[in-house]
C-alpha positions in Angstrom: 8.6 -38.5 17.1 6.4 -37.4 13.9 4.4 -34.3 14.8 0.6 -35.5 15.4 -0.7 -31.7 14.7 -0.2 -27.9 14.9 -0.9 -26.7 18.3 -3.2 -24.4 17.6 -5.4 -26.7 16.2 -5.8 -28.9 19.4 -9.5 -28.7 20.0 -12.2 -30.4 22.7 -13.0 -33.3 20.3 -9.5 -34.8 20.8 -9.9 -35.1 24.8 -8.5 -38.8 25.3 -6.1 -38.4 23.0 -2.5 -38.7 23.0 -0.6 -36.5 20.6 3.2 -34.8 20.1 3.6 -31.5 19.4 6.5 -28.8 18.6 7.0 -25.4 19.0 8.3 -22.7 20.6 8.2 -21.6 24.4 5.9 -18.6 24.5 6.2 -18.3 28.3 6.5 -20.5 31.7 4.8 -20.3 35.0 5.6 -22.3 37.8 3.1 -22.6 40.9 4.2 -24.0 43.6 5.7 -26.8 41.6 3.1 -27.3 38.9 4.3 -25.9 36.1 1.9 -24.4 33.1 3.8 -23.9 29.7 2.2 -22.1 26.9 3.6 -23.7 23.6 3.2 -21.6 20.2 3.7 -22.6 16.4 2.5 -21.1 13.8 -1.8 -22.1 14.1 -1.4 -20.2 18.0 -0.8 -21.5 21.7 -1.6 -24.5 23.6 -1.1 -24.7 27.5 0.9 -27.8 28.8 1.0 -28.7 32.0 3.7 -30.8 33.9 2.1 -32.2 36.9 5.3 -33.0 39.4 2.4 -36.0 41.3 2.3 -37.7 37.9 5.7 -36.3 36.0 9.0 -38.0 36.0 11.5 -37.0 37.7 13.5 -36.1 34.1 10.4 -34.1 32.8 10.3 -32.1 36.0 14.0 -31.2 35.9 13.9 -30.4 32.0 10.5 -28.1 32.2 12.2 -25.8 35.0 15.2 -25.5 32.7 13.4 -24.0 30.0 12.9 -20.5 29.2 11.4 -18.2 26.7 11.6 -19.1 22.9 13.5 -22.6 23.6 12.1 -24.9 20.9 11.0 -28.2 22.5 8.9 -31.4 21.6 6.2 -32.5 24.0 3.7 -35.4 24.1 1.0 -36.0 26.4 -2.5 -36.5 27.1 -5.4 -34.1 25.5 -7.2 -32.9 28.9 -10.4 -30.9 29.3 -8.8 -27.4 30.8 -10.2 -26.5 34.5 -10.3 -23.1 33.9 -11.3 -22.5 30.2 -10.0 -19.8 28.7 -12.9 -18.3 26.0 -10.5 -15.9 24.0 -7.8 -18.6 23.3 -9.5 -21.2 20.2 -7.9 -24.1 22.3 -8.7 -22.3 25.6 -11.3 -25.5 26.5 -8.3 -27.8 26.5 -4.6 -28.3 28.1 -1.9 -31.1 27.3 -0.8 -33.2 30.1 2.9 -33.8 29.4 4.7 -37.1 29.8 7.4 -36.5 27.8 9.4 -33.3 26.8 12.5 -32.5 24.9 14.6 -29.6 24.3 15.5 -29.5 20.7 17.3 -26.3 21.0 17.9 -23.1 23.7 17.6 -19.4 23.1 19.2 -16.2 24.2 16.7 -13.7 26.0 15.2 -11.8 23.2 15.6 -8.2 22.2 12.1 -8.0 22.7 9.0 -9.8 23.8 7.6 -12.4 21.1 3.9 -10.8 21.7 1.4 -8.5 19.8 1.3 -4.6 20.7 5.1 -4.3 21.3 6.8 -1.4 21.4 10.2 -1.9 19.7 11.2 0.7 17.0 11.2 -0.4 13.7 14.8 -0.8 13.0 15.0 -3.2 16.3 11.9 -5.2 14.7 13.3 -5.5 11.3 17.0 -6.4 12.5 15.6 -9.1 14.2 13.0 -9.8 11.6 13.0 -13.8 12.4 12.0 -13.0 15.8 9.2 -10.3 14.5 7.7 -13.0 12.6 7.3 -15.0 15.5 4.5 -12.7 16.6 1.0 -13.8 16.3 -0.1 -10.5 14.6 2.6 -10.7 12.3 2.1 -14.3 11.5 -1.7 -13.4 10.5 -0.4 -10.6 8.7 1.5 -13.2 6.0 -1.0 -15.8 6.2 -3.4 -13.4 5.1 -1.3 -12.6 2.4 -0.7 -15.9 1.2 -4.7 -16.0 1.1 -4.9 -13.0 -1.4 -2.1 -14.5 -3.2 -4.1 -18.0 -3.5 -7.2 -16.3 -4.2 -6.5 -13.9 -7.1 -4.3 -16.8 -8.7 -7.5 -19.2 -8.7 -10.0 -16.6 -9.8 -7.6 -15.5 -12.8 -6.6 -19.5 -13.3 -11.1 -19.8 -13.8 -10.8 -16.9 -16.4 -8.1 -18.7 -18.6 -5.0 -16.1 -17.8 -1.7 -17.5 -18.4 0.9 -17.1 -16.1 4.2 -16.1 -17.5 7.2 -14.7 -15.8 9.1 -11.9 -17.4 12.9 -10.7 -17.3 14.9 -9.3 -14.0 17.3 -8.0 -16.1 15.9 -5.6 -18.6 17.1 -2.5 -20.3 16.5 1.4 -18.7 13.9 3.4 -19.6 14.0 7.2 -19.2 10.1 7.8 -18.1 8.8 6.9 -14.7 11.1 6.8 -11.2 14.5 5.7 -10.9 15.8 2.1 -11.9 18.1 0.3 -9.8 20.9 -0.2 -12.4 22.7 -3.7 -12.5 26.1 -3.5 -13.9 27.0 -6.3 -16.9 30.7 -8.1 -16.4 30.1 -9.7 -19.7 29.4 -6.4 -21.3 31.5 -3.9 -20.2 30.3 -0.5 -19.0 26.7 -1.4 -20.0 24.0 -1.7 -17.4 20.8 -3.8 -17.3 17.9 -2.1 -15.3 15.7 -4.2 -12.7 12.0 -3.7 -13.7 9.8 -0.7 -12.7 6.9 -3.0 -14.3 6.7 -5.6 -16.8 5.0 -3.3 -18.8 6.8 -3.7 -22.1 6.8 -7.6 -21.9 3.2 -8.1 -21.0 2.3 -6.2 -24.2 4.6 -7.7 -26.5 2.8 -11.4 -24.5 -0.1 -9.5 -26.5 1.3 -9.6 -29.8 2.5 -13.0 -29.2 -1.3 -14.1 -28.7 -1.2 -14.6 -25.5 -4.2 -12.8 -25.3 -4.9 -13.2 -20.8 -1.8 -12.7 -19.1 -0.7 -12.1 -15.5 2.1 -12.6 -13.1 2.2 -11.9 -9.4 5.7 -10.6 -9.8 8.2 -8.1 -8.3 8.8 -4.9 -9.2 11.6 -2.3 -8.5 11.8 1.7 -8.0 14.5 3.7 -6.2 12.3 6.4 -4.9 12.0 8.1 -1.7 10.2 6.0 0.3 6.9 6.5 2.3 4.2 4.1 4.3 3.1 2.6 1.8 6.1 2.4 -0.6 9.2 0.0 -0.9 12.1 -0.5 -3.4 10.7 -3.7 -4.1 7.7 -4.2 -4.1 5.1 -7.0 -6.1 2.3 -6.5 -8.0 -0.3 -8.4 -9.9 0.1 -7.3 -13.0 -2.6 -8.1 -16.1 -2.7 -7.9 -19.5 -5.5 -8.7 -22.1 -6.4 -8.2 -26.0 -9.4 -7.1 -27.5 -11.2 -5.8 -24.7 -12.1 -2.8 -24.0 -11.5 -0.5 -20.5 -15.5 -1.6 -18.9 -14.5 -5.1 -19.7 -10.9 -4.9 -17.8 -12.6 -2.7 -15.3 -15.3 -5.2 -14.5 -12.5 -8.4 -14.3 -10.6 -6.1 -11.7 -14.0 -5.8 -10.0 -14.6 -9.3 -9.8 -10.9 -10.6 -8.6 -11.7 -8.1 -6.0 -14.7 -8.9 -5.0 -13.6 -12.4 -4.7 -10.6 -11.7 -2.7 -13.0 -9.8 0.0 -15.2 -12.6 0.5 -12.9 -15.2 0.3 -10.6 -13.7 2.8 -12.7 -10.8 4.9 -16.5 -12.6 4.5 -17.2 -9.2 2.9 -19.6 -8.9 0.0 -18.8 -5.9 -2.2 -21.5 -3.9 -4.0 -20.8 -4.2 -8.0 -20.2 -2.4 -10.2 -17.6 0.6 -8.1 -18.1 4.0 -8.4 -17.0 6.0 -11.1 -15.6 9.2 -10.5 -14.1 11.3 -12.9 -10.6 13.0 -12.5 -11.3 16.4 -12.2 -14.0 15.7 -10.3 -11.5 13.9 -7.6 -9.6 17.1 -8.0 -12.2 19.2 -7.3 -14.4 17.5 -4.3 -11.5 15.7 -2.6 -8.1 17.6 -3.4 -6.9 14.3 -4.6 -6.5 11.4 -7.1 -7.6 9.1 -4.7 -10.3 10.1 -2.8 -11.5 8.4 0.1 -15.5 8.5 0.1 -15.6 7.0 3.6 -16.4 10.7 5.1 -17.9 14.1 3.3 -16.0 17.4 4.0 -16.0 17.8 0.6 -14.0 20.6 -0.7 -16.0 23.8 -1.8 -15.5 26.7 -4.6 -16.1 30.2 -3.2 -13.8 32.0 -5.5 -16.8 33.9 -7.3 -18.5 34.3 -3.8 -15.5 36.0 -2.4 -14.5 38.3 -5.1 -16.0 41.2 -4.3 -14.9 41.2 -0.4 -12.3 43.9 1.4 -9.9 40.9 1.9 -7.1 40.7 -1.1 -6.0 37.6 -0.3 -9.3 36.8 -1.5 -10.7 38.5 -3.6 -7.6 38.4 -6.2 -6.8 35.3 -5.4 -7.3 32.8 -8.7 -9.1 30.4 -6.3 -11.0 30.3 -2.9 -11.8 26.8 -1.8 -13.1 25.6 1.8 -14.2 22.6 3.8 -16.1 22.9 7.2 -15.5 20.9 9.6 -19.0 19.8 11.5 -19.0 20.6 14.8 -15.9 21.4 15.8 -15.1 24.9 16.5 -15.2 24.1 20.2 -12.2 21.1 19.6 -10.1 22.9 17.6 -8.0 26.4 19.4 -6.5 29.0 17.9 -2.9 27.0 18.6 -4.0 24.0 17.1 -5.1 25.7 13.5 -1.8 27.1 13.6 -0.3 23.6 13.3 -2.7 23.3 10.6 -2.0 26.3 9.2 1.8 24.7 9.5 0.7 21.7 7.5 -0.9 23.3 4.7 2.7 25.4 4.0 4.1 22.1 3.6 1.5 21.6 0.5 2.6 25.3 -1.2 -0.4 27.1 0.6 0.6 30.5 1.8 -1.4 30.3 4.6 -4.6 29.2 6.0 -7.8 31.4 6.9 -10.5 29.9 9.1 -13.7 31.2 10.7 -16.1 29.3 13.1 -19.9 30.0 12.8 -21.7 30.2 16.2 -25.3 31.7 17.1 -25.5 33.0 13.3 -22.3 34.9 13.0 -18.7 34.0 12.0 -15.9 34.4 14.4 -12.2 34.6 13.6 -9.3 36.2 12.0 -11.3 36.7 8.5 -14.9 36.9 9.8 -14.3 41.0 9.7 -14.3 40.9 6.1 -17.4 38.7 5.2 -19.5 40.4 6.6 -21.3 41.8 3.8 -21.2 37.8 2.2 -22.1 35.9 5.6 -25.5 34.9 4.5 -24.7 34.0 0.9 -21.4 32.2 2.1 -24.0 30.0 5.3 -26.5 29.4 2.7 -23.6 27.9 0.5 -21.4 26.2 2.9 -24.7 25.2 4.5 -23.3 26.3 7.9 -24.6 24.9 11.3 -23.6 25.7 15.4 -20.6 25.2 15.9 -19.0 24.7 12.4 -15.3 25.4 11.2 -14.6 26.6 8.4 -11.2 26.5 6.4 -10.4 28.3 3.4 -7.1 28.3 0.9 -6.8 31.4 -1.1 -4.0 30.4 -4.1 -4.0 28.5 -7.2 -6.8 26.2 -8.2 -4.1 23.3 -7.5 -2.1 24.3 -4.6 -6.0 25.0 -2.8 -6.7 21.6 -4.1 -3.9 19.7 -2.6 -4.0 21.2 0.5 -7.5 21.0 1.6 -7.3 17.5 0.1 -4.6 16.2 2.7 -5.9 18.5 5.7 -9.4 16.6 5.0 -7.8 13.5 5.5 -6.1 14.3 8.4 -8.9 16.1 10.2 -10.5 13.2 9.8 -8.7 10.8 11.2 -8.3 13.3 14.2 -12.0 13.5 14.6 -12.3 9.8 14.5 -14.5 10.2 11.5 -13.2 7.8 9.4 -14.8 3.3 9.7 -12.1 1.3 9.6 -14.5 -1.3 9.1 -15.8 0.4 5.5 -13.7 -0.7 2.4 -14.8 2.1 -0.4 -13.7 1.1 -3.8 -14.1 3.7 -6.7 -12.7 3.7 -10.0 -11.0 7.1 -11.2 -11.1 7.9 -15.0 -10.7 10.6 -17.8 -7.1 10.8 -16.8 -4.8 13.1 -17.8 -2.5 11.8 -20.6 0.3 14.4 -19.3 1.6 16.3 -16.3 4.2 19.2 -16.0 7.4 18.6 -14.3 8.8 21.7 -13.0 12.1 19.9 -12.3 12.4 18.4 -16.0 11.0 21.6 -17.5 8.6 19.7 -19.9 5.5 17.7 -20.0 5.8 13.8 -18.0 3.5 11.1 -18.9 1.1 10.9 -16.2 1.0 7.0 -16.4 3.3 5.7 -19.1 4.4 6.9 -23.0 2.0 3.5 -23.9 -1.0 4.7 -23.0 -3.6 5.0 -25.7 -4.8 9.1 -25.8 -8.8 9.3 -26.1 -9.9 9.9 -29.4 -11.9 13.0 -29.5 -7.9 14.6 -27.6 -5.6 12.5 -29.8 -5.2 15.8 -32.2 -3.6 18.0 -28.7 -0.5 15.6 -29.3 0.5 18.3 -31.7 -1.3 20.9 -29.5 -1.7 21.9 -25.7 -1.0 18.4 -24.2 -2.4 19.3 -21.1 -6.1 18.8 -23.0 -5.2 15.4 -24.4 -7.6 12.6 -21.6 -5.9 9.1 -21.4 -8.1 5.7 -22.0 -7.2 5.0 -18.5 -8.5 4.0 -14.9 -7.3 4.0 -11.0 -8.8 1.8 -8.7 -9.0 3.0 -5.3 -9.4 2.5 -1.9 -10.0 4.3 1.3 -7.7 6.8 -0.1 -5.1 4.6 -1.6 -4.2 3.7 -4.8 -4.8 0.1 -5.0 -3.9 0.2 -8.7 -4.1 1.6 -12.3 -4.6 0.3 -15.6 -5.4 1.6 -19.2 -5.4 0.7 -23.1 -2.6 0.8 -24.6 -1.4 2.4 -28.1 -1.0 -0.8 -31.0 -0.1 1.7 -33.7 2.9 2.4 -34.7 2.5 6.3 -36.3 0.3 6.8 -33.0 3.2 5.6 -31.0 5.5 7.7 -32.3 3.7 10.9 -32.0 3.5 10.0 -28.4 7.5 9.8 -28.1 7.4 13.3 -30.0 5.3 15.0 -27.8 7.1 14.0 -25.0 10.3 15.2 -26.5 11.9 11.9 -27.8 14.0 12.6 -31.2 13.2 9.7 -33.7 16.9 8.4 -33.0 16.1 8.5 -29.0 12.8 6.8 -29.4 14.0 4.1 -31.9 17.2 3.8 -29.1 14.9 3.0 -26.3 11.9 1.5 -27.7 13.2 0.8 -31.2 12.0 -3.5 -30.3 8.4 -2.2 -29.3 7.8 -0.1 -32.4 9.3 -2.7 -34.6 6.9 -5.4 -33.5 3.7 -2.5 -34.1 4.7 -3.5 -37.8 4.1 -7.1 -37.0 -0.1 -7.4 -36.6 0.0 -5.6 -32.7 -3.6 -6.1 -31.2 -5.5 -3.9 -29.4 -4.6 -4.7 -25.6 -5.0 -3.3 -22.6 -4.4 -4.2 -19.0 -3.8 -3.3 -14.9 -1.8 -4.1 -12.2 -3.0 -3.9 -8.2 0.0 -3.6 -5.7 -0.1 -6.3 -3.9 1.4 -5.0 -0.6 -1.0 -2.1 -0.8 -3.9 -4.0 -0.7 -3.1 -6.9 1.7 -1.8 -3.6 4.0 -5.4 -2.2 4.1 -6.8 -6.0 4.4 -4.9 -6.4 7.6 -5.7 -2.9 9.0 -2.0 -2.0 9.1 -0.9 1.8 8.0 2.8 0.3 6.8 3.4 -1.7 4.0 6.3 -2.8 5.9 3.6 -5.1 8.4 2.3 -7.3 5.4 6.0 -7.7 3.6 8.4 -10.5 5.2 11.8 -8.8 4.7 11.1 -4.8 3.9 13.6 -2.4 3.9 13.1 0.3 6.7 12.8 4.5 5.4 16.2 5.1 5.0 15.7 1.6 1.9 18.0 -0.5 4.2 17.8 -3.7 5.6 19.1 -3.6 9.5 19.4 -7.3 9.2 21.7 -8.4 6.6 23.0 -4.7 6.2 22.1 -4.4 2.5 23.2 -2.9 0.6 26.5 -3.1 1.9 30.3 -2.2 0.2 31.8 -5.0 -2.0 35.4 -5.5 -2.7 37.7 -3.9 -5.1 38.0 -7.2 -6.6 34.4 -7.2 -7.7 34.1 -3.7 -8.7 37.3 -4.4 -11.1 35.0 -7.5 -12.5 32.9 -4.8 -13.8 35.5 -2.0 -14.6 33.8 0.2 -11.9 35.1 2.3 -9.5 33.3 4.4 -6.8 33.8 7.9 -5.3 33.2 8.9 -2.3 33.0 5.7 0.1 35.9 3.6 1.7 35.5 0.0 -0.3 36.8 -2.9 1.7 
């Protein structure tokens, strides 16, 4: 029989009413011969009961045979429920069965089909069909979908186009590592799956495109963290003629739609604007997260003059205090801090706790002489703790920055409820790689160098600023954007400055400087990671939660086994041979 509705969806005002309805088995009780069966699909549960005074005989015998997860067909009567149930939407109702079919059986699952379970991941994700069964998970897609549907209408309203743009593209030697896709057609050449459309969506630019965007996947093979997967989608933008506010304030309204339309949340326009080194210097990071203070503090001209050479020749001395919690935090447990900040290049960690007007600790001995200046500028209270990194201005940085965080979730300091979005700026344009020796872009070779830096191309490149812009949240990059070079001598100074000959430039990127000769707009553009953002949306901590099929840490998929070996038969397709695994 046709499906009258979802269960979830069966509600007091159709009391009277007969209906069929299919779905799974979430579980079945059986009291004393009446037996209650709660019935899930995708819009939640329903309660059927099978009533062996009014039942047939054949409905009795096939509701005792089912079991867990068996997928069956019911119809019955829409009942008002005895005992309502106020947490369950259709807890005011039950379905009195009069007929009920098994349309298939299961095996006893690997694990309950509930929220709050405590399977490890790889079980979850080998059985990712079952995982998905899961209320929590189920919400966790449908809310994506929602995002999805929302940022496509508000950008649809604004006249973007959407365009889809290549798979199979070339390598590009900036950025992480492309998964490589060998050619048969070509042989020993190698097409590279996208890091980002960014070439594409500019050259959309100088095709007049003028709005584009694409909710599309993207591709890096990269160590993987949280929030991090080898493929991954974003929503990526693109405009002409505008200029960084005008992008920035777009962002700020797609967003702003997406919260109300999916949390009920009404965000406060226009975000905060935070410049970089100021995000460096209060937070110890390039996304800080504004939902707590414990800002980071300089004492490195306060300290210079104590007993202590640790700090008094170190080039900086920074510190955050922790309010109030001397008492929860022992000598033992600032030793695993002390643990955590090695892991960030710190040599150590001092600390002192401030109690009746003094400070107590390992250090306290040698601030004596600066206690009063160093309360008056930490603006120290009872029972305060204090932590200080003696090092380099960015090691100190970086280390207080991720021991804020995690202090703060320890302390429970942090609302989960809050959703801080800030814009970072003043980028930038380069960052040293001690592993390649040289200067990296810090966001791409295309982005366009502010004007009053552009001359440090020939110069020190760590002075040249980028015409570029983070949006975060919480603590997370939610995404990044920036103008983009439309000149061709500009773009080619760029290449030179990060060490491209004019034959390795014009090898790689030869197609994007030829079409600078053709009339190339100004343009500019963003792109939000999807995943990241539906992740905070939904409260999870994993990417993984919000994506259907992810790969686990180890960038494997415990369900199909991808990647997997291929035959000898393929890899001689494509004149490849590999070392050092046993090919089937």
């Amino acid at each position: 029989m046709k499906r009258s509705m979802y269960a979830g969806r069966v509600r007091e005002e159709h009391i009277g009413t007969h209906i069929t309805l299919k779905g799974w088995v979430g579980r079945r009780r059986d009291l004393g011969g009446l037996i209650f069966i709660d019935l899930r699909d995708r819009e939640g549960v329903m309660q059927l009961v099978i009533n062996p005074d009014t039942a047939s005989k054949e409905v009795m015998a096939t509701a005792e045979s089912i079991r867990s997860e068996y997928v069956v067909e019911v119809t019955g009567l829409v009942e008002a429920r005895e005992q309502a149930n106020p947490n369950l939407p259709t807890g005011a109702v039950e379905l009195k069965v009069e007929a009920i079919t098994v349309l298939n059986t299961a095996k006893t699952t690997p694990f309950e089909i509930k929220d709050g379970i405590e399977a490890n991941d790889d079980t979850r994700l080998r059985y990712r069909y079952l995982d998905l069964r899961r209320p929590e998970m189920l919400a966790n897609l449908k809310l994506r979908a929602k995002v999805t549907h929302s940022i496509r209408n508000y950008l649809d309203e604004l006249e973007f186009i959407d365009v889809e743009t290549p798979f199979l593209t070339k390598s590009t030697p900036e950025g992480a590592r492309d998964y490589l896709v060998p050619s048969r057609v070509n042989k020993g050449h190698f097409y590279a799956l996208p890091q980002s459309p960014q070439i594409t969506k500019q050259l959309l630019m100088n095709a007049g495109f003028d709005r584009y965007y694409q909710i599309v996947k993207c591709f890096r093979d990269e160590d993987l963290r949280g929030d991090r997967q080898p493929e991954f989608t974003q929503v990526d933008m693109e405009t002409s003629f505008l200029s960084e506010q005008e992008i920035q304030e777009i962002t700020e309204g797609l967003i702003a739609r997406v919260m109300k339309e999916t949390k009920g949340i009404e965000v406060t326009l226009p975000f905060p604007r935070m410049k970089y080194d100021d995000a460096m210097s209060l937070y110890g990071s390039d996304k800080p997260d504004t939902r707590f203070d414990m800002l980071l503090q300089d004492l490195t001209e306060l300290v210079k003059g104590v007993d202590f050479k640790v700090f008094s020749e170190a080039p900086a001395v920074k510190a955050i205090v922790v309010k109030g919690a001397a008492d929860h935090y022992s000598r033992k447990d600032i030793d695993k801090l002390t643990e955590v900040a090695k892991q960030y290049g710190a040599k150590g960690l001092a600390w002192v706790k401030y109690a009746d007007g003094t400070l107590n600790g390992p250090v306290a001995k040698f601030l004596t002489d600066v206690t009063s200046d160093l309360t008056t500028a930490l603006h120290l209270e009872d029972k305060d703790l204090v932590l200080f990194v003696a090092d380099s201005l960015e090691v100190a940085n970086t280390t207080l920055g991720a021991l804020r965080v995690r202090l703060a979730k320890e302390l429970d300091l942090v609302d989960n409820n809050q959703y801080n979005f800030l814009w970072v700026v003043d980028w930038p344009m380069f960052e040293w790689s001690e592993e390649e020796g040289r200067y990296m872009s810090a966001h791409h070779p295309f982005t366009l160098p502010q004007e009053e830096t552009e001359h440090e191309l020939e110069g020190d490149l760590s002075k040249v600023r980028a015409v570029a812009y983070d949006i975060v949240l919480n603590g997370y990059e939610l995404g990044g954007g920036s103008l983009r070079i439309n000149h061709k001598e500009l773009q080619e100074r760029m290449f030179k400055a990060l060490g491209f000959t004019t034959e390795a430039a014009n090898e790689q990127f030869g197609f994007l400087l030829e079409a600078m000769d053709y009339g190339f707009p100004p343009h500019g553009g963003l792109a939000i990671g999807l995943d990241r953002f539906v992740m905070l949306l939904a409260g999870e901590d994993n990417i993984r939660e919000v994506i259907a099929f992810p790969k686990n840490n180890k960038a494997t998929d415990p369900m199909t086994q991808a990647p997997s070996l291929v035959s000898d038969k393929q890899l001689d397709e494509l004149s490849l041979q590999v070392e050092g695994a046993d090919q089937e």
